[in-house]
C-alpha positions in Angstrom: -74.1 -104.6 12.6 -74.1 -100.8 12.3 -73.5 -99.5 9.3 -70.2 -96.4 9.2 -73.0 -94.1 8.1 -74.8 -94.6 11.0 -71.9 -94.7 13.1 -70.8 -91.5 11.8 -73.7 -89.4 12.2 -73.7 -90.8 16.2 -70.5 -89.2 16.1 -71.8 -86.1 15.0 -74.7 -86.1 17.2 -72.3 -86.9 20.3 -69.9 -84.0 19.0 -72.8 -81.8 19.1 -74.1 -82.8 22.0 -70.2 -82.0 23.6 -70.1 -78.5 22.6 -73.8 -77.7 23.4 -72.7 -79.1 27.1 -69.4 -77.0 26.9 -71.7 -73.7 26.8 -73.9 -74.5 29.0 -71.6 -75.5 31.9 -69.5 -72.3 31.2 -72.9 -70.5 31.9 -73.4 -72.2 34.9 -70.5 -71.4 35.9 -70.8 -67.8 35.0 -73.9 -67.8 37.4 -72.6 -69.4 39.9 -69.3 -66.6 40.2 -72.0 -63.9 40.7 -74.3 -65.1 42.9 -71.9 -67.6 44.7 -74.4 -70.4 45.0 -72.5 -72.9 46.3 -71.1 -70.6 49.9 -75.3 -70.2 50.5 -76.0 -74.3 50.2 -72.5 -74.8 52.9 -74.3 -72.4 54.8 -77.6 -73.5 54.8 -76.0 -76.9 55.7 -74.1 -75.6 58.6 -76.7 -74.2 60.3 -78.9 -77.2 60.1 -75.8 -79.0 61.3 -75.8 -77.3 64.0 -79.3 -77.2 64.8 -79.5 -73.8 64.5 -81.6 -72.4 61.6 -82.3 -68.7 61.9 -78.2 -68.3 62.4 -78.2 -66.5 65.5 -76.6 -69.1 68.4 -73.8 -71.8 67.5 -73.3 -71.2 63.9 -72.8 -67.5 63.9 -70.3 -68.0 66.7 -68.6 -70.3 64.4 -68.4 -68.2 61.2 -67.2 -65.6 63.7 -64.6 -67.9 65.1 -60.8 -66.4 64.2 -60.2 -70.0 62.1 -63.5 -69.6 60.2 -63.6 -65.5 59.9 -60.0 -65.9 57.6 -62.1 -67.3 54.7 -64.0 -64.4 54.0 -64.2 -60.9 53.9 -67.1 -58.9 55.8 -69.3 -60.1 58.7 -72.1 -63.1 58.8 -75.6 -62.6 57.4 -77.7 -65.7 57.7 -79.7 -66.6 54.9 -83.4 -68.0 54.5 -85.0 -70.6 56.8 -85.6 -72.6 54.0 -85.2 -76.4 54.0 -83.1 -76.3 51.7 -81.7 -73.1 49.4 -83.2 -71.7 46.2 -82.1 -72.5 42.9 -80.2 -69.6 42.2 -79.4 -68.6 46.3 -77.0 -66.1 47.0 -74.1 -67.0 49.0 -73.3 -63.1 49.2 -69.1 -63.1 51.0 -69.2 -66.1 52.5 -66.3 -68.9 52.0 -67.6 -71.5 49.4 -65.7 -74.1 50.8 -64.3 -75.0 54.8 -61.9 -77.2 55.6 -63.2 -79.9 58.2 -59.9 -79.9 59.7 -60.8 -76.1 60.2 -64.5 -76.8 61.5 -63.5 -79.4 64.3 -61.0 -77.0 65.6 -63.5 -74.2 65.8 -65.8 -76.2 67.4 -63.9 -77.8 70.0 -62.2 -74.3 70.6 -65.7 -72.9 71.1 -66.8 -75.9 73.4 -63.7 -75.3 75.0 -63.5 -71.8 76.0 -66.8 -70.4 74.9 -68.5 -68.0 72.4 -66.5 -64.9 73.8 -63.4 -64.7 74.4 -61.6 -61.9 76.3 -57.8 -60.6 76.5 -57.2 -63.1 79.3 -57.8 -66.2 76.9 -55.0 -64.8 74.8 -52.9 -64.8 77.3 -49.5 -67.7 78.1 -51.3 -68.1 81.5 -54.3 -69.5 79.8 -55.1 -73.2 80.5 -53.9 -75.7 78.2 -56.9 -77.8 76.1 -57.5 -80.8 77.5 -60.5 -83.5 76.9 -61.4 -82.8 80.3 -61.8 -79.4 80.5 -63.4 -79.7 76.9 -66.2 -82.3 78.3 -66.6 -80.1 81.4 -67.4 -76.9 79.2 -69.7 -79.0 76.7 -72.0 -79.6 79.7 -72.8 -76.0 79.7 -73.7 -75.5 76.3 -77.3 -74.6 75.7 -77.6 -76.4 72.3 -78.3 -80.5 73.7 -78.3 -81.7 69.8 -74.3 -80.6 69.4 -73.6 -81.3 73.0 -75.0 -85.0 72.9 -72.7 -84.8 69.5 -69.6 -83.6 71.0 -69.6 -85.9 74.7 -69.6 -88.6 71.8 -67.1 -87.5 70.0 -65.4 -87.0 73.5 -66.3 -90.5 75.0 -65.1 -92.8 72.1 -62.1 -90.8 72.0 -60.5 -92.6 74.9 -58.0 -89.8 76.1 -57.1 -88.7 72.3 -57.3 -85.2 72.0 -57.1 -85.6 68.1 -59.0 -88.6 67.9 -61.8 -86.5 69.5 -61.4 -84.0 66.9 -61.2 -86.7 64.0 -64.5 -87.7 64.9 -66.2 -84.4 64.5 -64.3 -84.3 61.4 -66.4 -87.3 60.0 -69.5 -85.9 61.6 -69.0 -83.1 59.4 -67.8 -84.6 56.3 -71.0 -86.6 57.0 -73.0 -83.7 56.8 -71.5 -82.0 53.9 -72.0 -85.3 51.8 -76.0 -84.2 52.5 -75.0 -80.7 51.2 -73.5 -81.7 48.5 -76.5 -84.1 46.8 -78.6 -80.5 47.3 -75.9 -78.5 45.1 -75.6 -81.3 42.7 -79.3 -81.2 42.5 -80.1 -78.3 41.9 -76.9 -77.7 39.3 -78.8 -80.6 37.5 -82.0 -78.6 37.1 -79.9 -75.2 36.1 -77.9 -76.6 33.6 -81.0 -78.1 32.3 -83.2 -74.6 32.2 -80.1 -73.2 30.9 -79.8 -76.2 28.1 -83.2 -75.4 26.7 -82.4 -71.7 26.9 -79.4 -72.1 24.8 -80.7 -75.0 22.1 -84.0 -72.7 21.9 -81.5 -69.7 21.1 -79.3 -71.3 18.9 -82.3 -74.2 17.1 -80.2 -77.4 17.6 -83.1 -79.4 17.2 -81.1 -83.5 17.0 -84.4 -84.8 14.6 -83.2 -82.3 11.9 -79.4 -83.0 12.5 -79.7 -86.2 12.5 -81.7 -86.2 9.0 -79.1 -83.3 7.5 -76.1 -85.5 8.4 -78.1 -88.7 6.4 -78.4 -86.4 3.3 -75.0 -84.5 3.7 -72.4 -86.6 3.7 -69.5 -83.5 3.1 -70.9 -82.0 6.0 -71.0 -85.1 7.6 -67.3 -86.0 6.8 -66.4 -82.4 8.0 -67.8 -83.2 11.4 -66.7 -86.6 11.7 -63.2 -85.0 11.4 -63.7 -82.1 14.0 -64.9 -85.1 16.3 -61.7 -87.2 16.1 -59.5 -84.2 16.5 -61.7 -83.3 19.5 -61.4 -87.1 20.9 -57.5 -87.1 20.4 -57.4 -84.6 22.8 -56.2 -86.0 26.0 -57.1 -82.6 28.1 -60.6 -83.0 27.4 -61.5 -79.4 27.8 -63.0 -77.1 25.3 -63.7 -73.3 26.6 -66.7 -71.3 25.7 -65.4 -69.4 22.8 -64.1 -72.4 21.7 -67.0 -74.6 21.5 -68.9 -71.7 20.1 -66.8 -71.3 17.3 -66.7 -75.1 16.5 -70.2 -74.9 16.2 -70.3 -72.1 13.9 -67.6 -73.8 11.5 -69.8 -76.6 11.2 -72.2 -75.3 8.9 -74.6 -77.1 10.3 -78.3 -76.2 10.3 -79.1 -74.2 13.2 -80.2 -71.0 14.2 -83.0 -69.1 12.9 -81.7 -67.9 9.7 -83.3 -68.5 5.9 -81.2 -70.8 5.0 -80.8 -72.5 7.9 -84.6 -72.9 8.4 -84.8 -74.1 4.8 -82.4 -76.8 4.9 -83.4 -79.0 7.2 -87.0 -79.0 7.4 -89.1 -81.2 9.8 -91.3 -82.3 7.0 -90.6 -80.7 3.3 -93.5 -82.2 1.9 -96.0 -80.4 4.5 -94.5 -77.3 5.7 -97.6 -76.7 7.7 -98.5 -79.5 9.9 -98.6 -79.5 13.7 -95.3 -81.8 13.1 -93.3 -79.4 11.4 -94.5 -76.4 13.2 -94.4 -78.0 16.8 -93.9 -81.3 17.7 -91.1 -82.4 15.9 -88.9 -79.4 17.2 -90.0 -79.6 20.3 -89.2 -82.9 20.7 -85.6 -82.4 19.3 -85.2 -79.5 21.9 -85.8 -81.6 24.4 -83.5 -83.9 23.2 -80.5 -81.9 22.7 -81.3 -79.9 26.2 -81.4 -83.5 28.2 -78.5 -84.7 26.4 -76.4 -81.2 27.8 -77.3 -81.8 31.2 -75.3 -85.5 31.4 -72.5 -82.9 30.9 -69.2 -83.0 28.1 -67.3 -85.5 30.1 -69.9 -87.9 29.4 -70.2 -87.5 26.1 -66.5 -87.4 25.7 -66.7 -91.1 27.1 -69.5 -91.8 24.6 -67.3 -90.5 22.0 -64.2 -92.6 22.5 -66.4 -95.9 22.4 -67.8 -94.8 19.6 -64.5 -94.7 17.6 -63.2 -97.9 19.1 -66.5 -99.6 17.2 -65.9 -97.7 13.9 -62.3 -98.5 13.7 -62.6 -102.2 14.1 -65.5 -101.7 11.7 -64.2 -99.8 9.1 -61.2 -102.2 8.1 -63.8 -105.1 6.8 -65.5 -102.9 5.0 -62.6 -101.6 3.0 -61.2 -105.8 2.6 -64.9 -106.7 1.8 -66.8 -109.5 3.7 -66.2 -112.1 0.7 -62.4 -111.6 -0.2 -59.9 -114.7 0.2 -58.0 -115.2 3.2 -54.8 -116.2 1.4 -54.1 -114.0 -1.7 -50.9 -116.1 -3.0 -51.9 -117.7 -6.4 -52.5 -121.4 -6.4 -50.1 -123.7 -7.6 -50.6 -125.0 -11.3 -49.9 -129.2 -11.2 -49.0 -130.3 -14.8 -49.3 -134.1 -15.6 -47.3 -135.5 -18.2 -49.7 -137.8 -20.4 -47.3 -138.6 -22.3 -46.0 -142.2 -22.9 -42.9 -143.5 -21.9 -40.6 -145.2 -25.0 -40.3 -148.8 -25.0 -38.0 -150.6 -22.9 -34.4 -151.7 -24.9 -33.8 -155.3 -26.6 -37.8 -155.7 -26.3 -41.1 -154.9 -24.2 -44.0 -153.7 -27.0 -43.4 -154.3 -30.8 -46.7 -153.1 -33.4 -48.5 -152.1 -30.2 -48.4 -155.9 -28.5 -47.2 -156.5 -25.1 -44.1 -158.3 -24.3 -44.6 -162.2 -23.0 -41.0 -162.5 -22.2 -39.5 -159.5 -20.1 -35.9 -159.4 -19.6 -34.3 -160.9 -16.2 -34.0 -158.6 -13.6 -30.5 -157.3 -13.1 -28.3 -159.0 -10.6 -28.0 -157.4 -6.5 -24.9 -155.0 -6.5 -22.1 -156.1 -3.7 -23.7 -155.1 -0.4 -27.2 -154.9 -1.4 -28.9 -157.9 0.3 -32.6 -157.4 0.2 -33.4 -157.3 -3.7 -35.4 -154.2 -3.4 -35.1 -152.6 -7.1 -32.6 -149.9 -6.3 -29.1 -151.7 -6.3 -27.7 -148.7 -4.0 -27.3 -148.5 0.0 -28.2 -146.7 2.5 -24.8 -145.0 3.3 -24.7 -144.4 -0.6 -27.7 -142.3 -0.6 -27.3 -140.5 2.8 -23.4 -140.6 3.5 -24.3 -141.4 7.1 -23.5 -144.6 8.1 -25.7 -144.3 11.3 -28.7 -144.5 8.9 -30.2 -148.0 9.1 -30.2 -149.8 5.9 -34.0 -150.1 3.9 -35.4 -153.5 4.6 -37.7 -154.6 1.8 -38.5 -152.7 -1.2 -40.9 -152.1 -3.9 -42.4 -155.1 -5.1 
């Protein structure tokens, strides 16, 4: 079983690992309010959606579209033909995020009265929408991907105006499950450029915390206690500044400074091997930036089983493996050695024994088993109920 030191410095480790995850989310997010990231990969989905890549047919006519245009300000630029966005694509105005509510009602609306619509459309007189006038406008669309989709859609509604437009609300939920494994993708490999970038910067190299905490056990207490005030947290949720100052506090070894450098080094006793100059702090860069990109919530998970195995720990070591199970002191038996006086009228004389005992004494009234005692029962007990002793000692 693990000893608490080790346990504790896996607590420190995971609390660094927490507030080295905290930065570098709040960076990512940081990027991803300027450049808007997420509105480019909805549209890059969109148009491939709806089979049309260079953004010029079906799905500029539905960013256009009255329910769509509401999300965001200025007009629709289509992005790259890429298969699927950069990195670090712009999304530039678009809407991050549309309903799919919103989308099937565009769609249908399109299919229904066209791309264009005029002052007559807005009129009362205009015709109602109806799944047959809907199926006989789809027939004229010239996109035969999103028409084969929508006579679907149409068909296996069975009359149901809203069940046709639940179904191209799964088609596009479908669809945006797709663009949602690209952004989560690609978040994955930002966050992890950005976690070397920021353990580079700041030197959290986990080889030479994990040997400082072994060494340092005030240090080590200090952040064992920073972690359990961080884990009895029940919001979870540490800001930039905030995680930036914990580190600080910690006086722990990183960062580029002297003294920093100094105290934990790779390898004291050869300052100058390949080790110590390169390998061993690459490695722990590596470690500590992989670690960042599982993200604070994970580690925060981590963290609470962590403490749930030290506190069930920590109680035997304080009682000690070997210490009694009952602590009341035993009971002391004292045996009387010593002998009884000799019987009246006779028994032992000058250390002989006695040839001729005494009679026994006569049964009292009501005592008709001659068992030694001369009493009852109901003498002893007071309850006549009791069932008298039959036989004796002999």
């Amino acid at each position: 079983m693990f000893g608490s030191n080790i346990l504790e410095i896996a607590i420190g480790i995971i609390f660094v690992f927490i507030l080295v995850s905290t930065i570098c989310t709040a960076i990512r997010e940081g990027i991803e309010a300027k450049l808007k990231t997420r509105a480019a990969y909805l549209e890059q989905g969109i148009r491939q959606l709806l089979h049309d890549t260079d953004g010029t047919g079906l799905a500029k006519a539905l960013y256009e579209h009255p329910l769509i245009y509401g999300l965001f300000n200025g007009g629709y630029t289509a992005g790259k033909q890429n298969k699927s966005p950069d990195l670090l694509a712009k999304g530039c105005n678009l809407p991050s995020y549309i309903p799919s509510k919103t989308f099937a009602a565009a769609l249908m609306d399109i299919a229904a009265q066209g791309v264009t619509t005029n002052a007559a459309d807005a009129t009362t007189g205009a015709p109602v929408i109806t799944l047959d006038a809907v199926r006989k406008n789809v027939t004229d669309m010239q996109n035969p991907e999103i028409r084969r989709v929508l006579l679907y859609a149409i068909d296996t509604a069975q009359g149901d105006l809203n069940k046709a437009q639940a179904n191209i609300e799964d088609w596009y939920n479908s669809g945006m499950d797709r663009v949602s494994g690209w952004y989560k993708r690609s978040t994955q490999w930002v966050i992890l450029w950005i976690a070397l970038g920021v353990t580079i910067a700041l030197n959290v190299n986990t080889i030479k915390l994990v040997k400082y905490l072994a060494k340092n056990d005030t240090q080590r207490k200090m952040l064992v206690a920073s972690a359990e005030a961080a884990a009895k947290d029940t919001s979870k949720q540490i800001g930039y500044q905030a995680a930036q100052t914990q580190l600080d506090a910690q006086k722990l070894p990183v960062g580029w400074d002297n003294d920093c450098l100094t105290s934990a080094k790779m390898d004291p006793g050869a300052p100058n091997s390949f080790w110590n100059t390169f390998m061993g702090p690459l490695l722990g860069w590596l470690i500590t930036a992989f670690a960042a990109t599982l993200g604070a919530p994970f580690w925060f998970d981590m963290l609470n089983k962590v403490m749930v195995v030290r506190s069930t720990i920590k109680p035997n070591e304080k009682s000690g493996e070997g210490a009694p199970k009952d602590s009341q002191t035993p009971q002391v038996i004292t045996i009387n050695t010593t002998p009884p006086p000799p019987p009246v009228g006779g028994g032992v004389t000058d250390g002989a024994a006695n040839k001729n005992p005494p009679p026994p004494d006569p049964p009292a009234a009501g005592d008709t088993e001659p068992d030694g005692c001369g009493v009852t029962a109901t003498e002893l007990t007071g309850d006549p109920d009791l069932p008298e002793s039959k036989g004796g000692m002999i």
